[in-house]
N, C-alpha and C positions, 0 to 999 in steps of 0.2 A: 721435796727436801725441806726439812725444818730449816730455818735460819735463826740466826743469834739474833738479839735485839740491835745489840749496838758492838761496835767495832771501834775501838778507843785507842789511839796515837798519842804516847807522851815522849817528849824527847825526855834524857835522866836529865837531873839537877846540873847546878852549877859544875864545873869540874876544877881540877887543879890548874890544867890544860886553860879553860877561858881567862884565867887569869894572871897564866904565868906562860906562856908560849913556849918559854925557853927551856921548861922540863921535858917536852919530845924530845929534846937532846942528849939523858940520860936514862929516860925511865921510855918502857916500850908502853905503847900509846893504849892494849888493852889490860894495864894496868895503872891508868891512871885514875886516883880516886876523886869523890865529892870534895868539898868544901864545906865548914859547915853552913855556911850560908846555903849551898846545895842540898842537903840534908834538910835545912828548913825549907826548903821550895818542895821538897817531895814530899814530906810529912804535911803541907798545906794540900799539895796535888793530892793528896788521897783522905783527907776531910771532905774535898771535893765532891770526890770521885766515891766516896760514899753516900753521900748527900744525893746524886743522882740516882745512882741506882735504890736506896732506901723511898725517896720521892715516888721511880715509877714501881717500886714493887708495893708500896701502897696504891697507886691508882691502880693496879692490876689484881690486888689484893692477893697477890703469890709473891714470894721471899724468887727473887733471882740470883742466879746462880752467876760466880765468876772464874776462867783463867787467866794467867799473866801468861805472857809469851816473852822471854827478854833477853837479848843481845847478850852474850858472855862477856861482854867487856867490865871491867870492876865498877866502873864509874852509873850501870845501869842497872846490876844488882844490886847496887847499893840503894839506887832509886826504888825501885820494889822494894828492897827492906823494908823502906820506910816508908809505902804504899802499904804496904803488907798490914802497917801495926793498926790500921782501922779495919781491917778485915779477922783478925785472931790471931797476927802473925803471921811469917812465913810461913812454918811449920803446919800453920790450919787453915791457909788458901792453896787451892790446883794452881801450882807454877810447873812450867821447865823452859830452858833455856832452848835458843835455835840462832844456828851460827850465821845463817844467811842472812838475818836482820843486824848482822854489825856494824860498826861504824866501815866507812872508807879507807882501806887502807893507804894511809901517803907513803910509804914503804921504812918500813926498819926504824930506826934511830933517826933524827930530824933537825939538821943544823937550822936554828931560827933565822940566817941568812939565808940560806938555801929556799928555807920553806916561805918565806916572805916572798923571795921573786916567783918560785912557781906561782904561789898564790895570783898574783899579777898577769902572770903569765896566762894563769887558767882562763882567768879574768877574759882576757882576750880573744882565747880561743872558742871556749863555751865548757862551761863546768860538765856537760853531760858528756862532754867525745875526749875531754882530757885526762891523759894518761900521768900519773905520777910516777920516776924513777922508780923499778921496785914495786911498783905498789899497781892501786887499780884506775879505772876510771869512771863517770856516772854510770857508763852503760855497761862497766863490768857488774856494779853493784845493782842495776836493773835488773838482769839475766839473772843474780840470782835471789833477787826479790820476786822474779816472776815465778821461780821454782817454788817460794815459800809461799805465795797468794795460790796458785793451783793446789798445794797439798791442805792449805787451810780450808780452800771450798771443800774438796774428797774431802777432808776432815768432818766436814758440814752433814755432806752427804750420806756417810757411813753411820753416823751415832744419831737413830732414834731421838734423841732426847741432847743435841748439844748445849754447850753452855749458855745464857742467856748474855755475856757479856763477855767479849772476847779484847783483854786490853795488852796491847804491843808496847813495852820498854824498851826504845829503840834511840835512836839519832836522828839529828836534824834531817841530814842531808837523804837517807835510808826513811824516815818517813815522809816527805817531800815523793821521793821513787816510788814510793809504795800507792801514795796517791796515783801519782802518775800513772802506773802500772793496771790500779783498778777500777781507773774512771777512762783507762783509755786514752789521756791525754796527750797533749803533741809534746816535742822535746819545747816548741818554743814556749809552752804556755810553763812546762817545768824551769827554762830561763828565768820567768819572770816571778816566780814566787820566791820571797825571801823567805829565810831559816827560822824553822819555832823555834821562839824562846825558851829557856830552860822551864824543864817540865810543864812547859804547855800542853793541853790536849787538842785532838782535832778528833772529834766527836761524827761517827759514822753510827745512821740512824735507819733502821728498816722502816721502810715506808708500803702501804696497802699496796704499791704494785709490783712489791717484791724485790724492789731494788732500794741500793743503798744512798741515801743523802746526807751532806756532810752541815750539820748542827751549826751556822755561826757564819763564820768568814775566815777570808786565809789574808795575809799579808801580801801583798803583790806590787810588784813595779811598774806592770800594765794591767792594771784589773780589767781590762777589755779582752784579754787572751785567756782565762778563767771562765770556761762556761757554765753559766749560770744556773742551768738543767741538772748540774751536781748538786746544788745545793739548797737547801729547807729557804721555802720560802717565809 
């Protein structure tokens, strides 16, 4: 089975939501938009993200190829848009949307009181077993991140020729799982990893023994619980 070169994780840009809490109270959460401060975070994320792949498609001396995979929520199209425009635009990169990489659902409409104590609440409990009113919990949103890393490999598997560069426009919390999901890792070592920044990437790189290494470092609160074997030395 061919594999991709790299497997690229950007959370979207700033949103309305990081800055203002108290619009989950009137506007439903997968339509909340960028900022334009977000909009400049992802227009930088995809200078980047050009720069990489341009870098090894000359050491390779072949143009590689890319798709976008990204969360239906407004706030993560909008990040692609603006990913997009170093590539030829929307319209002239391979995108589509996949609903199992969305954000977490907190459930419905989101009193800023309400949503501050769960937060607290989760806090205590453990963000991967806690369930929101209404809504989901880490390991609902595992279960179906597992669904979408299986049909990504078959994906792999079936196309001769797949893309050389396969980048997911997703969410903090949903790429964090996804990691988890890939490398295998325990719930506590998903505890201890803090949330990517807006449009950060976390750079998944094929390595000669066929497996996947992740480019960098992660954020963690016990880098002891992060096994080291995941990542480019």
């Amino acid at each position: 089975m061919k594999k991709p070169k790299r497997i690229i994780l950007i959370r979207h840009g700033e949103s309305e939501g990081n800055i203002n809490p108290c619009i989950y109270a009137t506007k439903p959460d997968n339509q909340i938009e960028l900022t334009e401060e977000g909009k400049k975070q992802a227009l930088h994320a995809g200078a980047k993200l050009k720069q990489i792949i341009e870098e090894s498609s000359k050491k390779s001396g072949k143009p590689e190829s890319i798709q976008f995979i990204i969360s239906p929520y407004k706030r993560s199209i909008q990040t692609f848009e603006q990913l997009a425009v170093y590539f030829g635009g929307k319209d002239h990169v391979s995108h589509k949307e996949d609903a199992r990489i969305r954000e977490l659902d907190f459930g419905n409409f989101q009193s800023p009181s309400e949503i501050q104590y769960r937060m607290l609440e989760r806090k205590k409990f453990g963000s991967f077993y806690y369930r929101f009113p209404q809504g989901e919990s880490g390991a609902d949103v595992y279960d179906r991140v597992s669904g979408f890393v299986g049909s990504l490999m078959r994906d792999f598997s079936v196309k001769r020729k797949p893309f050389d560069n396969y980048v997911l426009v997703s969410h903090g919390l949903t790429c964090r799982l996804f990691l988890m999901r890939y490398f295998h890792w325990t719930v506590d070592t998903f505890h201890s990893l803090q949330n990517l920044d807006n449009c950060e990437m976390v750079i998944m790189e094929l390595q000669e023994s066929g497996k996947y290494k992740i480019k960098g470092s992660l954020k963690s609160d016990d880098p002891s619980k992060v096994p080291k074997k995941d990542f480019v030395v």
